[in-house]
ZARO-366070 format. One record per residue (C-alpha): x, y, z; residue in three letters. Coordinates in nm, 2 decimals. Layout:
BEGIN
{X:X Y:Y Z:Z res:ALA} $
...
//
This chain:
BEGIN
{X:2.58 Y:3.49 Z:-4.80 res:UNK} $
{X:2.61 Y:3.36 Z:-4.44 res:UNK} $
{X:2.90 Y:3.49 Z:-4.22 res:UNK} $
{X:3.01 Y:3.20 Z:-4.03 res:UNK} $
{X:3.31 Y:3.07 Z:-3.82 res:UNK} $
{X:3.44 Y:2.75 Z:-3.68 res:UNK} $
{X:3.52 Y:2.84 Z:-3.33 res:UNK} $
{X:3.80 Y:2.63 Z:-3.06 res:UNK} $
{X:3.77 Y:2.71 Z:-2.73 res:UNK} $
{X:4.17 Y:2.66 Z:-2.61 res:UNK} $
{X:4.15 Y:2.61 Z:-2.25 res:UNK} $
{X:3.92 Y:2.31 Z:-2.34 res:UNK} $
{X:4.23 Y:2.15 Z:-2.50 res:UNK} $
{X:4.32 Y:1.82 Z:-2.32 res:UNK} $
{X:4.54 Y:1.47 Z:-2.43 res:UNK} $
{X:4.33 Y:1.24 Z:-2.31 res:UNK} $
{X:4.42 Y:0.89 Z:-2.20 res:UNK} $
{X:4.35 Y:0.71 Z:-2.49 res:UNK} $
{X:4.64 Y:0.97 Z:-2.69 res:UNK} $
{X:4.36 Y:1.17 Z:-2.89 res:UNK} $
{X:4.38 Y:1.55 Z:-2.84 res:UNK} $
{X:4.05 Y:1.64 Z:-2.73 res:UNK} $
{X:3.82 Y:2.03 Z:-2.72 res:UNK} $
{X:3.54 Y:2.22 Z:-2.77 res:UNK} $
{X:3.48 Y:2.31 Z:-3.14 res:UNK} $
{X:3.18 Y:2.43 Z:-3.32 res:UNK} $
{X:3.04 Y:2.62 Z:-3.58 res:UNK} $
{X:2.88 Y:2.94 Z:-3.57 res:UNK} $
{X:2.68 Y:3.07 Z:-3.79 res:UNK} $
{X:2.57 Y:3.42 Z:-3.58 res:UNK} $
{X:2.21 Y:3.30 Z:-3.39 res:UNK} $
{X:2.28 Y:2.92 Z:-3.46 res:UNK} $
{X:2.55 Y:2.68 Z:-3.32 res:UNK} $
{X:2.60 Y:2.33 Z:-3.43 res:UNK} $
{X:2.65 Y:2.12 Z:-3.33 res:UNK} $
{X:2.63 Y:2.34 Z:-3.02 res:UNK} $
{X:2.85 Y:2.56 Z:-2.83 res:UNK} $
{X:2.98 Y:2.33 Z:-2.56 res:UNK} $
{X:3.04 Y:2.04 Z:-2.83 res:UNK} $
{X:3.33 Y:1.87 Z:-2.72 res:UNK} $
{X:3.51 Y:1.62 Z:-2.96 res:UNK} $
{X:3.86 Y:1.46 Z:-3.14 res:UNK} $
{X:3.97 Y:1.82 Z:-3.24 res:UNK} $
{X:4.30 Y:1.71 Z:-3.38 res:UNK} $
{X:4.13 Y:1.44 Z:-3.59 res:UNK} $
{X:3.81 Y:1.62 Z:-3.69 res:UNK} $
{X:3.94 Y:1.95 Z:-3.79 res:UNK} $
{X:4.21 Y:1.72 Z:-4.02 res:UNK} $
{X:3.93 Y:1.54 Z:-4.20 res:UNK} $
{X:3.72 Y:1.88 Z:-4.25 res:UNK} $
{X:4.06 Y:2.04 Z:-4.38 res:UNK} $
{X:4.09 Y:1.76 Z:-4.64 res:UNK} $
{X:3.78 Y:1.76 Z:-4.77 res:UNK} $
{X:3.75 Y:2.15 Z:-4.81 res:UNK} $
{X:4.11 Y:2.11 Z:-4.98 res:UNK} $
{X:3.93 Y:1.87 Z:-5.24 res:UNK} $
{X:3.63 Y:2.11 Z:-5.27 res:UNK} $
{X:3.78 Y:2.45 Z:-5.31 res:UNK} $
{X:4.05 Y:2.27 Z:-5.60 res:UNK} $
{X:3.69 Y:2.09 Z:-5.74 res:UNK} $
{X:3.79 Y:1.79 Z:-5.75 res:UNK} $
{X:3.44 Y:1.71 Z:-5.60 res:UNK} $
{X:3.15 Y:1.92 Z:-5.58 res:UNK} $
{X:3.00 Y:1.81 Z:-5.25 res:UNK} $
{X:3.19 Y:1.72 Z:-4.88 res:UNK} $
{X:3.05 Y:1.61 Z:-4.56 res:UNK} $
{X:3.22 Y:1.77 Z:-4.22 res:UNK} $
{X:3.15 Y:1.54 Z:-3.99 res:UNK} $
{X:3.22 Y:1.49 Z:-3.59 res:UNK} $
{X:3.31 Y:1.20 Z:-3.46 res:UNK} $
{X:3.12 Y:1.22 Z:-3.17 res:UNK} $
{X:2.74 Y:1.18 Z:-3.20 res:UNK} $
{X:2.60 Y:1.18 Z:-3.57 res:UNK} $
{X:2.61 Y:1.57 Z:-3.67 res:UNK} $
{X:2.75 Y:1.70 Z:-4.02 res:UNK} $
{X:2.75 Y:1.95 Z:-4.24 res:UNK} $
{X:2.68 Y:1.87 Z:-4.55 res:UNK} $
{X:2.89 Y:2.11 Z:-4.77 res:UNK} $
{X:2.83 Y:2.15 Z:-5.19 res:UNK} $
{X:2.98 Y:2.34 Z:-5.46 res:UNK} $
{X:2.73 Y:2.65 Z:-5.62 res:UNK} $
{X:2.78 Y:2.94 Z:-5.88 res:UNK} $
{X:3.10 Y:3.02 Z:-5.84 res:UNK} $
{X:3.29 Y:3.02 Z:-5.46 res:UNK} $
{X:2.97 Y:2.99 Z:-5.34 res:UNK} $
{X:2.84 Y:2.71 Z:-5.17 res:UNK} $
{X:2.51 Y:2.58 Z:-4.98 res:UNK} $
{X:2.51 Y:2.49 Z:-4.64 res:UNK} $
{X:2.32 Y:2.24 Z:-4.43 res:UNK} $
{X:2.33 Y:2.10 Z:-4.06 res:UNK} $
{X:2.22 Y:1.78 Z:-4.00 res:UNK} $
{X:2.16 Y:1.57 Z:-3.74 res:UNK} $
{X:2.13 Y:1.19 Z:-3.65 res:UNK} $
{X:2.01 Y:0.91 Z:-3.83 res:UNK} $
{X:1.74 Y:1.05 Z:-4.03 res:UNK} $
{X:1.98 Y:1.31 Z:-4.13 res:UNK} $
{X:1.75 Y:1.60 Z:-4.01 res:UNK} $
{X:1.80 Y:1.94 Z:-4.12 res:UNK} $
{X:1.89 Y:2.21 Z:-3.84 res:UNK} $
{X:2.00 Y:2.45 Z:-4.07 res:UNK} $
{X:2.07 Y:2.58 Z:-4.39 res:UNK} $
{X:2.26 Y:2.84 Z:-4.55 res:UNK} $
{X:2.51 Y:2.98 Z:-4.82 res:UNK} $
{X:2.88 Y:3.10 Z:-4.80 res:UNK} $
{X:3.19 Y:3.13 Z:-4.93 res:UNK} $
{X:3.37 Y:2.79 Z:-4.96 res:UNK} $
{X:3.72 Y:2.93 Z:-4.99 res:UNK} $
{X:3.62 Y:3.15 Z:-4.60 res:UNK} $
{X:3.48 Y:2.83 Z:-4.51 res:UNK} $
{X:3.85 Y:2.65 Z:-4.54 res:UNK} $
{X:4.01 Y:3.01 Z:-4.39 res:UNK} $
{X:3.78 Y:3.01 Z:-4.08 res:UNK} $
{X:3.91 Y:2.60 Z:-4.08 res:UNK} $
{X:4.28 Y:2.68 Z:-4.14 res:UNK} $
{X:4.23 Y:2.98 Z:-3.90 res:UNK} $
{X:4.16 Y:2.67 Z:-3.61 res:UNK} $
{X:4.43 Y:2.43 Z:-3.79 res:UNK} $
{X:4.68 Y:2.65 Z:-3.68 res:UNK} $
{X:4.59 Y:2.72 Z:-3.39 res:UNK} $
{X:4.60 Y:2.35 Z:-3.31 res:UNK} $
{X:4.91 Y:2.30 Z:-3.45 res:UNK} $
{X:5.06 Y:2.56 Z:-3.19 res:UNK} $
{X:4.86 Y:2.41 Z:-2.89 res:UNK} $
{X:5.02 Y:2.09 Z:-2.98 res:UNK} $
{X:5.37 Y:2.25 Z:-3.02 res:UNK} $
{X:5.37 Y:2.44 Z:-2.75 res:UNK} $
{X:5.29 Y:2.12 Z:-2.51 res:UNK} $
{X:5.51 Y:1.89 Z:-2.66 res:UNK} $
{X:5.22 Y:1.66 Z:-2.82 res:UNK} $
{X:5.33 Y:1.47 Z:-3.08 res:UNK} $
{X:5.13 Y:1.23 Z:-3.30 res:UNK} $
{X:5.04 Y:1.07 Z:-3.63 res:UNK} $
{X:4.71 Y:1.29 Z:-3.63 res:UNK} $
{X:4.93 Y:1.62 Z:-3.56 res:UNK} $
{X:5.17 Y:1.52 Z:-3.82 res:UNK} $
{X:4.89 Y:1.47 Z:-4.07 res:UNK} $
{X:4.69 Y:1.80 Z:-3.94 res:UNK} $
{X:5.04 Y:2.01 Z:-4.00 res:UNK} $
{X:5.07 Y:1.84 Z:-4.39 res:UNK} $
{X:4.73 Y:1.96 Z:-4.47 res:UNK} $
{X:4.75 Y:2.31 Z:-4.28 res:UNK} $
{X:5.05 Y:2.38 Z:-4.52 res:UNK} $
{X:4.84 Y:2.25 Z:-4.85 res:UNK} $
{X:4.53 Y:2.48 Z:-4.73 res:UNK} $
{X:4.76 Y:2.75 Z:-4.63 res:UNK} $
{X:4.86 Y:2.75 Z:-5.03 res:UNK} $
{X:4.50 Y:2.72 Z:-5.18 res:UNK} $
{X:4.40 Y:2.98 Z:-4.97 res:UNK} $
{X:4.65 Y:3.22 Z:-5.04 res:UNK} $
{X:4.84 Y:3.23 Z:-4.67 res:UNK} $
{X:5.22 Y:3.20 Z:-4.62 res:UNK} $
//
């Protein structure tokens, strides 16, 4: 199984104008980065929808998720194996093209996630940012901090 991480870069963190909390956030998968490593997008917003949905597939209430950006049209494409396993693939665009393809663990998929969640939540904290999105990403950070076996 593929080793992979969702990565934040901090000091890319910025409230923008329009009162979304905005940064560079990727995934890395070792020698691939997608949607690449400078990708710069909603990060508050984004890494709340992925939380959800890997909530929702690690509990099985669905077998398949999409973790999508909101910038550009890039998404994983995320569904349920044998087990915690789970297959993998990048896509890009309007032909949903496949960059890349692998398998994991779903339940290190939502850690690695949870891992940046947190982080997040801190930035925001620690600046003073308050929002709707922020309130919603702290509710799910606490759900995903159950399932996954974190206090």
């Amino acid at each position: 199984m593929q080793d992979l991480q969702v990565e934040l870069i901090e000091e890319s963190i910025g409230f923008t104008g329009r009162g979304l909390i905005t940064g560079i956030v990727f995934f890395d998968f070792g020698a691939f980065q997608f949607p690449e490593r400078e990708w710069n997008d909603a990060v508050v917003v984004i890494v709340d929808w992925w939380l959800i949905a890997l909530i929702n597939l690690v509990e099985g209430r669905t077998g398949e998720v999409e973790l999508r950006f909101m910038e550009g049209s890039f998404w994983l494409s995320v569904r349920r194996e044998v087990g915690d396993e789970c297959q993998i693939q990048c896509i890009e665009g309007s032909r949903a093209s496949v960059q890349f393809q692998c398998r994991t663990s779903a339940v290190k998929l939502l850690r690695s996630t949870l891992m940046i969640a947190a982080r997040l939540q801190r930035i925001c904290y620690d600046k003073g940012w308050r929002s709707v999105d922020v309130e919603a990403l702290e509710n799910h950070v606490g759900e995903a901090r159950k399932l996954a076996g974190e206090h």
